[in-house]
C-alpha positions, 0 to 999 in steps of 0.5 A: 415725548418732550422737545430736545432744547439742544445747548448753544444753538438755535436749532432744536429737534422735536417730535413731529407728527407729520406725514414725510410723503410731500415734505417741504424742501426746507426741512430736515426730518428723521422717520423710524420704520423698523427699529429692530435688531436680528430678526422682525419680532410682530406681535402684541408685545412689541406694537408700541415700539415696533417689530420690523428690522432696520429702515430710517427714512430722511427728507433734508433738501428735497432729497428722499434718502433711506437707510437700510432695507430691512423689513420696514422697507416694506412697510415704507414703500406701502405709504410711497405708493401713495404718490401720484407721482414718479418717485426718485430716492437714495437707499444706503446699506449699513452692512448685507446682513439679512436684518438690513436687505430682507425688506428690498425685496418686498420694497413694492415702489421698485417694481414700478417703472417710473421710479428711480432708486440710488443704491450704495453700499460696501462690499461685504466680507465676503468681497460681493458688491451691494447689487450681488448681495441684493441680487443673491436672495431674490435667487431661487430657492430663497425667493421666487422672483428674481431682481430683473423683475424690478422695473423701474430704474436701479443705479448701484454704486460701491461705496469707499469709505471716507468718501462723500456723496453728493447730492447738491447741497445734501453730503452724506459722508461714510466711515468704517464702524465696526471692523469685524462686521465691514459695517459702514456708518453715515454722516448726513449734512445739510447747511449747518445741520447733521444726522449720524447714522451708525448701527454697529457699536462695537463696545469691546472695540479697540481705541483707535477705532473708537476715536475714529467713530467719534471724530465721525460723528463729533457734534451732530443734531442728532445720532442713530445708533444701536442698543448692544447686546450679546447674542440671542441664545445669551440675552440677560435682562438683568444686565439692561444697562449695557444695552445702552451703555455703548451708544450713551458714552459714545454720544456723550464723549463726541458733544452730540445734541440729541441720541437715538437708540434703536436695534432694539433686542428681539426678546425686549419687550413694550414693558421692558423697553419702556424701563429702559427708556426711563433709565436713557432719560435719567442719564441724558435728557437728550436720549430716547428710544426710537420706535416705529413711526416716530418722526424727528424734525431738526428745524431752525 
């Protein structure tokens, strides 16, 4: 993949291949662990882009934060039991929908007693707090184990949107993206460098709702955000473009530098996704698919 020469700044995102287990505090980098949508999609048609549900992981400030638990989570936390030491980190719910909280339980560095890990998120439509939906399919019959089975150190705080989080220098800033869903979108910024993460477009959204998505994100390094698509039962290939239609006008409307799109269709395959990938170029140089194990750095 080419570099990103981002216009009017000194900064760039490139690919790196790096490992993010003992990354220096003084940069910025962005790995995909699942990239996507619905339900985890293994197999030999999907290696090259992945098949794990939603999971990005971010080292900014020397800070370890994760977005989403989907079953790249697991995935994730195999690597961070590499460390030989105790491990503190920030985990951030889009939503409770199954494809981003069904990795937490199979997340192996929350069953080791040294670790300490932040949990945010909203409430769902429902009304539950993050810790009940988490808390909810750990029950029997759904799994074996309960969540008081996790021993090392779990914090929930609930989330109001528009609010920041601060974790010294690091902001992550919340907004609501999708109405119906009760999906939150994330800001991260550190110094004069910013990361937007939203995985619920709605491109059939009202107007108001879509300029306040794109004040949200006006400007970033570099924005996550998600193919659309209808539902499984009605997935029309000959219709690609739409996939990522939403995510390409919303980046270019807001002035970003640099656009991920990941949540990809379980039916989308390697073959298929590389097209759409050459069809994302040819409209925005800046743009590509995000896959498994791919690594982004914003350096200066």
């Amino acid at each position: 993949m080419s570099n990103f020469e981002l216009s009017g700044s000194e900064s760039y995102i490139r690919e790196k291949s790096t490992t993010l287990l003992n990354s220096p505090e003084g940069e910025f980098l962005v790995k995909f662990w699942g990239v996507r949508g619905l339900i985890a999609t293994p197999g030999s048609n999907t290696s090259r882009y992945g098949g794990n549900t939603a999971c990005v992981e971010i080292h900014v400030g020397g800070k370890r934060l994760i977005f989403d638990g989907g079953t790249g989570l697991r995935i994730l936390g195999k690597t961070w039991q590499q460390l030989q030491q105790p491990v503190e980190a920030h985990l951030f719910f889009t939503n409770c929908q199954s494809n981003r909280i069904q990795g937490f339980p199979f997340f192996a560095p929350a069953f080791i007693e040294e670790n300490c890990f932040h949990i945010y998120g909203t409430a769902a439509s429902n009304g539950a707090s993050i810790k009940q939906c988490l808390y909810d399919q750990m029950l029997q019959p759904h799994f074996p184990y309960p969540l008081q089975v996790m021993q090392s150190e779990l914090q929930f705080y609930n989330l109001t949107l528009d609010s920041d989080v601060r974790l010294d220098d690091v902001i992550i800033t919340t907004a609501l993206i999708n109405q119906t869903q009760r999906s939150v979108g994330y800001r991260v910024t550190w110094q004069e460098y910013s990361v937007a993460y939203i995985t619920d477009l709605n491109p059939n959204a009202e107007q108001i709702e879509r300029e306040q998505v794109l004040q949200f994100i006006k400007g970033v390094n570099l924005l996550i955000a998600n193919a659309t698509y209808t539902p499984p039962t009605s997935h029309n290939h000959d219709c690609a473009d739409l996939l990522w239609q939403a995510a390409m006008n919303t980046a270019l409307s807001a002035g970003v530098q640099g656009l991920a799109i990941s949540h990809h269709h379980p039916d989308d395959d390697d073959d298929f996704l590389d097209q759409v990938q050459v069809d994302v170029k040819s409209a925005f140089s800046e743009a590509l698919l995000a896959r498994e194990g791919l690594v982004l750095a914003i350096d200066k």
